[in-house]
Every structure is written in structure tokens, then in C-alpha cells.
C-alpha positions in Angstrom: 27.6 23.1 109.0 26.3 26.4 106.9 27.8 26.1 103.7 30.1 28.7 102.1 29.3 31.5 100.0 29.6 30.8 96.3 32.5 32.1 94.2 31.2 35.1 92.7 28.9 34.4 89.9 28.7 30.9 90.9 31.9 29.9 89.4 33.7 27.2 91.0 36.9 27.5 92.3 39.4 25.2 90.3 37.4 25.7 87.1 39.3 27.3 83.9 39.7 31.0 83.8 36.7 32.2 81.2 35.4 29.3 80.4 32.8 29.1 77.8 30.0 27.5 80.8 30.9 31.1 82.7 30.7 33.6 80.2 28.5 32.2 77.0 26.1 29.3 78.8 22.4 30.7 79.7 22.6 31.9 83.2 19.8 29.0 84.4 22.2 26.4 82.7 25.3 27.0 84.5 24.8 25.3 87.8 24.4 21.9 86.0 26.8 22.7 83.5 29.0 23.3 86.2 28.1 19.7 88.2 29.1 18.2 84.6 32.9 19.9 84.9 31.7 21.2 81.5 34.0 24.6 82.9 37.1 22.1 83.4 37.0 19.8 80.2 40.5 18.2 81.6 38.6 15.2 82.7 36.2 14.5 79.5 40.0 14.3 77.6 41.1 11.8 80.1 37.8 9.9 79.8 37.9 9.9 75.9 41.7 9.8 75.4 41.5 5.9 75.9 39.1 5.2 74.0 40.7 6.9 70.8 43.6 5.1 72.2 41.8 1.9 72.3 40.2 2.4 68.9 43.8 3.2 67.0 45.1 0.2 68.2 41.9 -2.1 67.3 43.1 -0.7 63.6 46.8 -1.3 63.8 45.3 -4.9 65.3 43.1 -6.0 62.2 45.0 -3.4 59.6 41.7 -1.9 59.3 39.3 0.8 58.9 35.9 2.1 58.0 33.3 4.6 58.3 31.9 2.9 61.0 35.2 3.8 62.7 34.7 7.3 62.5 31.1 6.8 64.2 33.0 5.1 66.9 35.3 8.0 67.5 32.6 10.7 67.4 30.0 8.1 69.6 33.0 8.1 72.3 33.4 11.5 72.1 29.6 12.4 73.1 29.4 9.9 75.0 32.8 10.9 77.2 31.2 14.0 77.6 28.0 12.7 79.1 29.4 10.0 81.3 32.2 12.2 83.0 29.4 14.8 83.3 26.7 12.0 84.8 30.2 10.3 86.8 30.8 13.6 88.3 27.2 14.4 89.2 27.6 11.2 91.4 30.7 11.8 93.2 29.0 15.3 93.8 26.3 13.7 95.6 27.9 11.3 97.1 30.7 13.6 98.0 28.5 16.6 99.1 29.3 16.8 102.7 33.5 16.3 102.2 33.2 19.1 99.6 31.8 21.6 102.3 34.6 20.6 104.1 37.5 21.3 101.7 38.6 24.9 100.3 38.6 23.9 97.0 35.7 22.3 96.8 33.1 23.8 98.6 32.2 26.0 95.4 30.9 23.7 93.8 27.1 23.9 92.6 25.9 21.3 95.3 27.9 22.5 98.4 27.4 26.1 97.1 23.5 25.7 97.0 23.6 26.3 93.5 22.0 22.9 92.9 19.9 20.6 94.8 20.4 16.5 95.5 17.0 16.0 93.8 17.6 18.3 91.0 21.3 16.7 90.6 19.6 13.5 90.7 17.8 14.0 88.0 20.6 15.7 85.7 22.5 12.3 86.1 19.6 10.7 85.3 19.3 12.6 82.1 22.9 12.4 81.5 23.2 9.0 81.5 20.1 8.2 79.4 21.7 10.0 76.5 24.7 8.3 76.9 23.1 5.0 77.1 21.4 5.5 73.5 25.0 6.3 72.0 26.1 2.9 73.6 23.2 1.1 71.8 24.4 2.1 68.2 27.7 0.1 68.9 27.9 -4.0 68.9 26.8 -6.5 71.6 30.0 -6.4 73.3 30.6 -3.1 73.4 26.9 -2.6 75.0 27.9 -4.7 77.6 30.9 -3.6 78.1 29.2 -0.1 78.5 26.7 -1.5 81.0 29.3 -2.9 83.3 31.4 0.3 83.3 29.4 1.7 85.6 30.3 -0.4 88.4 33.2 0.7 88.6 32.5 4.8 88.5 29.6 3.6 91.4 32.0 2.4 93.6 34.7 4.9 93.0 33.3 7.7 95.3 33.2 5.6 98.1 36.9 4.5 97.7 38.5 6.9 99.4 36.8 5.9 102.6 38.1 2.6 102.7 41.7 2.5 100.7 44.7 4.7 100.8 44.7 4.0 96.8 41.2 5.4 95.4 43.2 5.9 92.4 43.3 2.3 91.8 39.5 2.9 91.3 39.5 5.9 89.2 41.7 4.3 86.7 39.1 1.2 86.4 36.7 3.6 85.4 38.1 6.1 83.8 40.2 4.2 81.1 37.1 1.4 80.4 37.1 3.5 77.2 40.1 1.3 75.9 38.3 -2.0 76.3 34.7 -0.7 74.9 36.6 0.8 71.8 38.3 -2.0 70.8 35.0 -3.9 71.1 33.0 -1.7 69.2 35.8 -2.4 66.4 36.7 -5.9 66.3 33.1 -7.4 68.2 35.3 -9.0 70.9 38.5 -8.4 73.1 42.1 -9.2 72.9 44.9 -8.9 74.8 46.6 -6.0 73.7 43.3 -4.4 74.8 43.6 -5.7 78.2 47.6 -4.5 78.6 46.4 -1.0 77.1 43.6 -0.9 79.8 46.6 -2.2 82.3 48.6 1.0 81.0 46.1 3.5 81.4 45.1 2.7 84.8 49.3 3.3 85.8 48.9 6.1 83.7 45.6 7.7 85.9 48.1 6.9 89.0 50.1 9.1 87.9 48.1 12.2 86.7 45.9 11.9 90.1 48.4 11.4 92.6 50.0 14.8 91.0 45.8 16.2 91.6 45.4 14.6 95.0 48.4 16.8 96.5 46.1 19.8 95.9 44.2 18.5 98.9 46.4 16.6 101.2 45.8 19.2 104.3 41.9 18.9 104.0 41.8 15.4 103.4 43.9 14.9 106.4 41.5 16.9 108.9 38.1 15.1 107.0 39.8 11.1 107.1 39.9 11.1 103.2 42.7 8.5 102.3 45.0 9.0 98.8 47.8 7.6 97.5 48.6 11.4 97.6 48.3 11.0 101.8 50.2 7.5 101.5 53.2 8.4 98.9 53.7 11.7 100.7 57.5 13.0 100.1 58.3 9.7 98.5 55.4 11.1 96.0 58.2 11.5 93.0 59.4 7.8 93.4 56.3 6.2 93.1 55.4 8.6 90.1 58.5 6.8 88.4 57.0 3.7 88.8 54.3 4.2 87.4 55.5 6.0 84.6 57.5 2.9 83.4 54.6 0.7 84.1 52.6 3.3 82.0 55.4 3.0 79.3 56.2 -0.5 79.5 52.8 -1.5 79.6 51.0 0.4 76.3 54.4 -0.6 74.5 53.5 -4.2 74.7 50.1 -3.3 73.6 51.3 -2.0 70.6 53.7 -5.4 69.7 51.2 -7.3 70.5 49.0 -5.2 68.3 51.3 -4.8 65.4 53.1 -7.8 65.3 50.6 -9.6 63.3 50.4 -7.7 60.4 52.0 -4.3 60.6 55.4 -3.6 58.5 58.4 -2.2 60.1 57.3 1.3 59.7 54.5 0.8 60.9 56.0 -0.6 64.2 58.3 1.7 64.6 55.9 4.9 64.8 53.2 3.0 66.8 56.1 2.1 69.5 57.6 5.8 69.4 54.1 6.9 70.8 54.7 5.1 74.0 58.2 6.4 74.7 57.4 10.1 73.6 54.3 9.9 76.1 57.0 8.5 78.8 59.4 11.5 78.1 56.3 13.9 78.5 55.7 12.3 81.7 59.5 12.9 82.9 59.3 16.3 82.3 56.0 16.5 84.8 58.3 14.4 87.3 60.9 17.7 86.8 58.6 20.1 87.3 57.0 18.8 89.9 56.5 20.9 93.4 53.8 18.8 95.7 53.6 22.1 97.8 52.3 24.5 95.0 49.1 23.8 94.4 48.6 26.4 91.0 52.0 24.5 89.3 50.4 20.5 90.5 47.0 21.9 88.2 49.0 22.4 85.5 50.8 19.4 85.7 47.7 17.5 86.3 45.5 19.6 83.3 48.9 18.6 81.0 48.0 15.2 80.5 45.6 16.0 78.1 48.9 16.1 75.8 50.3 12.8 77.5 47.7 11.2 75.8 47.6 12.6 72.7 50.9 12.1 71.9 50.6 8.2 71.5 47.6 8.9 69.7 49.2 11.0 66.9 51.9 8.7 66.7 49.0 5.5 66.5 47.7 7.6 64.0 51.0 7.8 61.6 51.1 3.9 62.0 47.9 3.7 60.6 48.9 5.7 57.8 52.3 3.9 57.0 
């Protein structure tokens, strides 16, 4: 099949309205700029989101903190950015002949012929690297922890030819960030660690079967399987479920968390994150319309707050 003409200038199709990759990048940077999804930083936010997440509750954990904390935050940060950049590359490749095939993705830089598999190849490459000398400032366990995360964003491509629930799979992978965090603070796991993890995975259920729904028509002609496809018009029940497994889940992270040590105060505020973030997810659950595709990106792009609502409220805990 001939692939598509480009959006004009390149620019991909779903990406942000004047990004910064569009208008201020060099011109010969854009293409892999664009394989990163440095134009739509939604998913570096959803990426890093758990691992502050993970962090703040290491603290609330041990009712402590230190500079080497802050490296921590900033280390995820970078290192977010590279590894959703590097993940994306993959699913890019992987993904290059369904994305021809699909309206809204058939802009983008490989598809497009904006890019080539060898030079995309090597940006991953590159990408990753980078990433992987971050990883080796933090502790043993975080290190392997980093190292075995990418199982799960290798295998995640391919899910969606074998499972109606590739979500499962992005959620594996994309909230790892909690369990490497509160490694590279406390030099081992716990289990609030494990029920946060738990939480963000219902949590990437949610935001990505409100994404998926974009693309329901194509993946339906091309045999791409969703839990978008499988829910269907039942869509806004499962999304209740998973909110209160999202909910129910991170709130007995945070006892588990607090209980030790934290006072009342402290409690109170870190719990109020989770039920804030539950009545931010409700109001998606009202607005949403499976069949407009512009209103489920700004549902989807929203979640950004969703998760930094606990966060702030984390935050206050730490501070009481």
C-alpha cells in the first residue's frame, strides 16, 4: 500500500495545536521529535506521574526525605521522557504497517516517510542509552527494576494482536514508575508499592479505553483488538469499575503507607488524594461521548490532572 501524504509540515495528526516540536524544534529534528511524542507530552505525564506517585508515598512510608529525593524526582523525570520517547519509537516500528492503515495514524513520521525503520532504530537506540545511565545513578534495586521494565513495553505492541485487553499491558509498563521509585527510596519494595502499582494499572484502563474509542472503526477493518472493541456501549460501566478499583486500590496504598508512622493529619490529606482523583474521574464518566472523537482526546489528555491531584494532596501529607 503507497502511504499517505504527510500532514502539512510534517505535523502529525493528533499532536497538540503549536506545539513547541512544530514551531521552535530545528526543522531536521522534528521527524524524531515527533517519533518521541515530544509534540503530545500527555503520555511522558502518565509515564512520570507514577513514579512521583510512587516516590511521595516511599516518604509518607519511612517519614522521610533527602536531597537524594529530589535527584530521584528529577532522574524520573528525564528519564520518563526518554523511555516514552524510546517506548514509542518501538510501537512505531512495530506498529508501522497498522498505522498506514488507520486515519489517525498514518501521519506519523514512519508511515508518513518522514523517518526510516533504520534511522528509527537507531533513535531508540540512543534514547534508551541515555535513559539507561540515569537508571544507573539510582540503587541496585531500582536498576533492576529498570532493566526488567522493559519487558513489559516489548511485548506491549504485540498485545493487541492476541488480547481484546492490550490495556492490561500498557498499564504494566507504563505505571513500573511506582515500583522503581519507591526502590530508589527505600532500597527494596513493600506492599503499598505493589497495591499503588495495582492502582495505576486500573487507572491506565481507564484513560485508554476512553483513547482506544478514537479508533474503534479502523481497528475493526485491520483485526486490532481493544477493550475499547470488547466494552463497546457497555464502555461507561466498565469505566466505573475501574475507577473504584483505581480508588480503592491507591487508598489502601496510602494506609498501608501511613499507618506506621504518619499522624492523623497526615492521613487524612494523603487519603483525600485518592477520592479527589476518583471525583475527577466521575466527571470524565459524565462527559463522556464514545462517538466524538475531539471531546474522548480531551478526556483522555485530562488525566494528566487525575494524577496530579493525589500527588498534591501526597505532598500536603508530607508536609503535615
Amino acid at each position: 500500500m503507497q502511504s499517505p501524504p504527510a500532514a502539512p509540515d510534517g505535523q502529525v495528526a493528533d499532536a497538540v495545536k503549536g506545539n513547541w516540536v512544530d514551531t521552535m524544534a530545528p526543522v531536521w529534528s522534528r521527524p524524531y521529535l515527533r517519533l518521541s511524542r515530544a509534540d503530545r507530552p500527555i503520555g511522558t505525564w502518565l509515564l512520570l506521574l507514577p513514579c512521583w506517585l510512587g516516590l511521595a508515598l516511599a516518604m509518607i512510608h519511612d517519614q522521610r526525605a533527602g536531597f537524594e529525593d529530589l535527584w530521584i524526582a528529577v532522574g524520573c523525570a528525564l528519564g520518563a521522557w526518554l523511555m516514552r520517547g524510546a517506548g514509542c519509537t518501538w510501537n512505531d516500528i512495530t506498529d508501522r504497517d497498522f498505522d498506514n492503515s488507520v486515519e489517525r495514524t498514518r501521519s506519523r513520521p514512519i508511515p508518513s516517510g518522514q523517518v526510516t525503520v533504520r534511522g528509527a532504530v537507531v533513535w531508540m537506540c540512543a534514547q534508551s542509552l541515555l535513559a539507561f545511565c540515569i537508571l544507573l545513578t539510582f540503587n541496585m534495586t531500582a536498576i533492576a527494576l529498570g532493566v526488567l521494565a522493559l519487558l513489559p513495553v516489548a511485548v506491549y505492541p504485540f498485545a493487541k494482536r492476541f488480547t481484546w485487553w492490550p490495556q492490561v499491558f500498557l498499564g504494566l509498563a507504563f505505571n513500573w514508575g511506582a515500583l522503581l521509585a519507591w526502590a530508589a527510596h527505600s532500597g527494596t519494595l513493600h506492599a503499598p508499592a505493589v497495591l499503588l502499582y495495582l492502582a495505576g494499572i486500573a487507572w491506565t484502563l481507564f484513560y485508554d479505553t476512553i483513547y482506544a474509542h478514537q479508533d474503534t472503526e479502523d481497528d475493526a477493518l485491520i483485526g486490532v483488538k481493544s477493550t475499547a472493541r470488547l466494552f463497546g456501549d457497555k464502555t461507561a460501566t466498565w469505566l466505573r469499575r475501574f475507577l473504584v478499583a483505581t480508588v480503592g486500590l491507591m487508598g489502601l496504598a496510602v494506609v498501608f503507607s501511613a499507618l506506621p508512622q504518619a499522624n492523623v493529619l497526615a492521613m487524612v490529606l494523603a487519603l483525600a488524594g485518592p477520592w479527589a482523583m476518583g471525583w475527577h474521574m466521575a466527571w470524565q464518566l459524565r462527559q463522556l461521548d464514545i462517538e466524538d472523537s475531539a471531546k474522548l482526546l480531551r478526556l483522555f489528555r485530562a488525566n494528566r490532572d487525575t494524577g496530579m491531584i493525589p500527588l498534591l494532596f501526597f505532598a500536603a501529607a508530607l508536609l503535615a
